[in-house]
C-alpha positions in Angstrom: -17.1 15.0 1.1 -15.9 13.5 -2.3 -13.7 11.1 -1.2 -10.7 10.1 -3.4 -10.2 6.5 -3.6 -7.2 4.2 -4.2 -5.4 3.6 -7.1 -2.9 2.0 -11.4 0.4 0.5 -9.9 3.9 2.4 -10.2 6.1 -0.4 -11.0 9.6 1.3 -9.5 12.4 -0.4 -11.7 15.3 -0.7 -10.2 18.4 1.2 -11.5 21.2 -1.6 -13.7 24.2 -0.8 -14.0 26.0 -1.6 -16.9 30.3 -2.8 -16.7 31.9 -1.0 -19.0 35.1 -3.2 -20.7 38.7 -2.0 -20.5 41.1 -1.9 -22.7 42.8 -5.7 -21.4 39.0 -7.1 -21.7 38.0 -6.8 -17.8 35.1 -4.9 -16.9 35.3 -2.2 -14.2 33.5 -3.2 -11.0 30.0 -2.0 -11.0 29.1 1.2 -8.9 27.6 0.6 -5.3 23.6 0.4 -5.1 22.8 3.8 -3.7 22.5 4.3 0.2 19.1 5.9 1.7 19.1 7.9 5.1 20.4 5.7 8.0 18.9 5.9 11.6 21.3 6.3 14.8 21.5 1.9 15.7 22.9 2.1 11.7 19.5 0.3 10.2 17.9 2.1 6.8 15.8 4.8 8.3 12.2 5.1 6.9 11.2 8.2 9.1 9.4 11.0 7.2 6.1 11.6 5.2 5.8 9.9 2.0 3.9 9.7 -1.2 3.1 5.6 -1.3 2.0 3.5 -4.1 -1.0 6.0 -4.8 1.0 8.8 -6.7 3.1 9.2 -10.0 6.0 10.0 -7.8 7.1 12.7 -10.3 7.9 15.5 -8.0 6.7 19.1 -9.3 7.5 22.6 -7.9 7.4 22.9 -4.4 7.5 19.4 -3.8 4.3 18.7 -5.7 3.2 15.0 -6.4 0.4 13.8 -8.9 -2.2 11.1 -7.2 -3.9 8.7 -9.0 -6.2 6.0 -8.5 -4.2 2.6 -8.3 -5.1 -1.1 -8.3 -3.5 -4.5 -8.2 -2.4 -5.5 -11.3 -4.3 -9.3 -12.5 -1.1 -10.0 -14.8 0.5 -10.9 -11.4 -2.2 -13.2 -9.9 -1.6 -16.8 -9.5 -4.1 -19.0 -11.1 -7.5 -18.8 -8.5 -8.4 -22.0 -7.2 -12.3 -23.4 -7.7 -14.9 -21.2 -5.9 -12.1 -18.3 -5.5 -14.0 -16.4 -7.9 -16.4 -15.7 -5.6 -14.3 -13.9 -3.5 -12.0 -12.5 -6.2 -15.0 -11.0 -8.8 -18.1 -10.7 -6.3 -21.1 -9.5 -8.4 -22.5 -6.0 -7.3 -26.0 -6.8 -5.5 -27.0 -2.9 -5.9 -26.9 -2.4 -2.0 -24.3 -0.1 -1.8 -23.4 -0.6 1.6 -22.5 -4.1 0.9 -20.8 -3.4 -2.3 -18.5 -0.7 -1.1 -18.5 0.1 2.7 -15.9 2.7 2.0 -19.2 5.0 0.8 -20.3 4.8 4.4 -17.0 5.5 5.6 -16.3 2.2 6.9 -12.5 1.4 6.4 -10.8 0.1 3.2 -8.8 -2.2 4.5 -5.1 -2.3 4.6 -4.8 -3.9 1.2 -6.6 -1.0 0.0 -5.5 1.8 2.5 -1.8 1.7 1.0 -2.8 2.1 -2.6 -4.4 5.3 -1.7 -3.6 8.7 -3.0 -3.1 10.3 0.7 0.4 11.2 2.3 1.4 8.4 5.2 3.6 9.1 7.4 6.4 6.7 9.1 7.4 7.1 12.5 10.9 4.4 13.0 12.9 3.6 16.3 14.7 0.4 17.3 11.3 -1.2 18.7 8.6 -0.3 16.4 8.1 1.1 12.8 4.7 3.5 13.4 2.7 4.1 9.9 -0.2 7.4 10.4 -1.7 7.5 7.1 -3.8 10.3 6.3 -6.6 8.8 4.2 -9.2 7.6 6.8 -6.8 8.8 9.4 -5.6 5.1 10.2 -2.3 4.1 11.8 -0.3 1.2 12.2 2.3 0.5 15.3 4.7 -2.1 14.2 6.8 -3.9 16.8 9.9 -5.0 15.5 11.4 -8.3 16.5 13.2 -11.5 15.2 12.8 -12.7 11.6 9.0 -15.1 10.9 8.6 -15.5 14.6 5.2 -16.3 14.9 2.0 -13.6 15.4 0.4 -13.8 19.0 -1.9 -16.5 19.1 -6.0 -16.1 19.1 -6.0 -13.2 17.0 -9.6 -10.7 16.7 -9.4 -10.3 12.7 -9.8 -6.2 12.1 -9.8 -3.8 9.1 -5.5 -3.8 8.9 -5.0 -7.0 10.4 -2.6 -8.2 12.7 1.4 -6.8 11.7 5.1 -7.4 12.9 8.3 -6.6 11.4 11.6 -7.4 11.1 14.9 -6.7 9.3 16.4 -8.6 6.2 19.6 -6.7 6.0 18.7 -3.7 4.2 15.2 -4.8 3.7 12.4 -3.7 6.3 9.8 -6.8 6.2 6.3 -6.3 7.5 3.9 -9.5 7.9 0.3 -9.0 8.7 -2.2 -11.9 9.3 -5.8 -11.7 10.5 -7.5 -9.7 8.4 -11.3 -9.4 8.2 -13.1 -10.7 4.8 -13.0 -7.2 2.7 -12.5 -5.1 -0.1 -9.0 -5.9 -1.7 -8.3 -3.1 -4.0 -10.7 -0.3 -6.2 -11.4 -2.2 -8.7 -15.4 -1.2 -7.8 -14.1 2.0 -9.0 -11.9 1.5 -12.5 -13.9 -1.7 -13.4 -17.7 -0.7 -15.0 -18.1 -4.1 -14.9 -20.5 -5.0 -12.0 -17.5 -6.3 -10.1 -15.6 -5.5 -7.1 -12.7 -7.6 -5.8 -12.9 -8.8 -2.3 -9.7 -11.0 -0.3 -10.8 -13.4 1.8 -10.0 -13.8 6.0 -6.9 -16.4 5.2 -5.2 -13.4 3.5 -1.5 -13.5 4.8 0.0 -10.1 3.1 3.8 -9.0 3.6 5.4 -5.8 2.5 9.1 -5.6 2.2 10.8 -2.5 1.4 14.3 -1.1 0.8 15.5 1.9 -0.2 16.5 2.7 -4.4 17.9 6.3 -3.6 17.4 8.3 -0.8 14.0 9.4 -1.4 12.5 6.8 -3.3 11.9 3.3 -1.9 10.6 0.2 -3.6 7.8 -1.4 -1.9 7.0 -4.6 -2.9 4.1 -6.8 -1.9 2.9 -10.4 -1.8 -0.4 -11.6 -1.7 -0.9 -15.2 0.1 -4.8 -15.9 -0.2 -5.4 -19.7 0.2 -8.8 -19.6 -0.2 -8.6 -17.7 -3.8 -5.4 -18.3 -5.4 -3.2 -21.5 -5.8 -0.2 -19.8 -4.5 1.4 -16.7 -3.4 1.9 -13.9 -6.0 3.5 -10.5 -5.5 3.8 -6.9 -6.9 5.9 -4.5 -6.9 5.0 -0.2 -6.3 6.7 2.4 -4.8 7.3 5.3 -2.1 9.0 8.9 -2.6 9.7 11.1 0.3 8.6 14.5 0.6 10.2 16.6 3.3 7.9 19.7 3.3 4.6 17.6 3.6 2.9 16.7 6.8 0.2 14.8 7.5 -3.7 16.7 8.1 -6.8 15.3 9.3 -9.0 13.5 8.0 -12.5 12.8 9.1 -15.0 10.9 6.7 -18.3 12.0 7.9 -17.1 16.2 7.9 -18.9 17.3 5.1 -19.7 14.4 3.4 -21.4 15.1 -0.1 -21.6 11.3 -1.3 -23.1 9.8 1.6 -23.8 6.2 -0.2 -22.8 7.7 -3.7 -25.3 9.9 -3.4 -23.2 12.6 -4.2 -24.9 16.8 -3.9 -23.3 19.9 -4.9 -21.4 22.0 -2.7 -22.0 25.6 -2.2 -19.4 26.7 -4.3 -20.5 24.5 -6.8 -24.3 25.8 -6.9 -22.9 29.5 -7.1 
């Protein structure tokens, strides 16, 4: 199967509005920041299936989005602390299942599974927020509780990491901990330079998101690596609903062409 693989950052910029002066030399009160859908207990409601930080999020005919490949931007990075290089540029050793598991179809990691150009779709009630995103068919279940209580203690680091949420008014926070060492974004795959970037197991990563309109929401991260950078950093992407998409399966090893990067042709493509 050739796999698409995450992706250049849609910074989603807010909407200003501007006061415009009256005649006596007051402004006129600015209008209110537009609502998204709310769910039943009156919190925003995040249910549906979405196109995250991995598409243009210019909708086309029949509700139509464009992927694209999409990668953490270095003008937001902190300065990276002595011996965070190693982590942050790790030279490619030419063993391909070291460099990039994903060609094996090991997992990307959560840092790298939201950049990536699948639809995810979010599943909200009171108690948990559930993410099921299509690439790599992973999910997350959410429980959602009071504001930076703390994460369960003893913690077995995995592929996306330990996550709980809360609400900041408007704002849905998510805060995940306990990550494995791993890939951090595709740069392997937009570089050419004989680098891929890799976080390290300290990675503390939070998402907060709120909605912009009611189907576009702005998803903003922050990266809190100890071990590479000197202090936390954040970026800002995107989200846009899509009411006629669903989710479909996915299953890496079902006709896998690149096993390794060692991609063949398909029939169709040898006729």
């Amino acid at each position: 199967m050739n796999m698409l693989k995450p992706f250049i950052s849609i910074l989603v910029i807010p909407a200003v509005f501007v006061c415009a002066a009256t005649p006596g030399g007051a402004s006129a009160q600015a209008p209110a920041a537009p609502q998204g859908p709310r769910a039943p207990d009156g919190k925003p409601n995040f249910t549906g299936v979405w196109a995250g930080p991995g598409f243009a999020h210019t909708v086309g005919p029949r509700d139509t989005d464009t992927p694209r490949v999409v990668a953490y931007d270095a003008k937001n990075f902190s300065p990276v602390k002595p011996g965070g290089e190693s982590f942050l540029k790790r030279k490619l050793s030419g063993n391909t299942r070291a460099d990039d598991p994903t060609a094996f179809c090991l997992p990307n990691g959560l840092t790298r599974q939201i950049l990536s150009p699948y639809a995810q779709q979010w599943i909200q009630s009171p108690g948990h927020m559930v993410i099921l995103y299509e690439y790599m068919h992973f999910f997350r279940a959410i429980p959602i509780g009071a504001a930076n209580r703390p994460h369960d203690k003893d913690i077995e680091p995995t592929w996306m990491g330990d996550s709980i949420g809360w609400w900041d008014g408007d704002t849905f926070v998510i805060d995940t901990v306990g990550l494995k060492e791993w890939m951090f974004d595709a740069s392997l795959d937009l570089g050419g330079n004989g680098e891929a970037r890799w976080h390290s197991d300290a990675l503390h990563f939070t998402e907060r998101l709120r909605f912009a309109d009611p189907a576009t929401v702005s998803y903003t991260v922050t990266v809190d690596d100890p071990k590479i950078f000197t202090a936390p950093w954040s970026q800002e992407f995107g989200m846009k609903l899509h009411p006629t998409w669903k989710i479909f399966e996915f299953v890496c090893e079902e006709n896998n062409r690149c096993q390794g990067g060692q991609c063949a042709d398909s029939e169709g493509q040898k006729k």
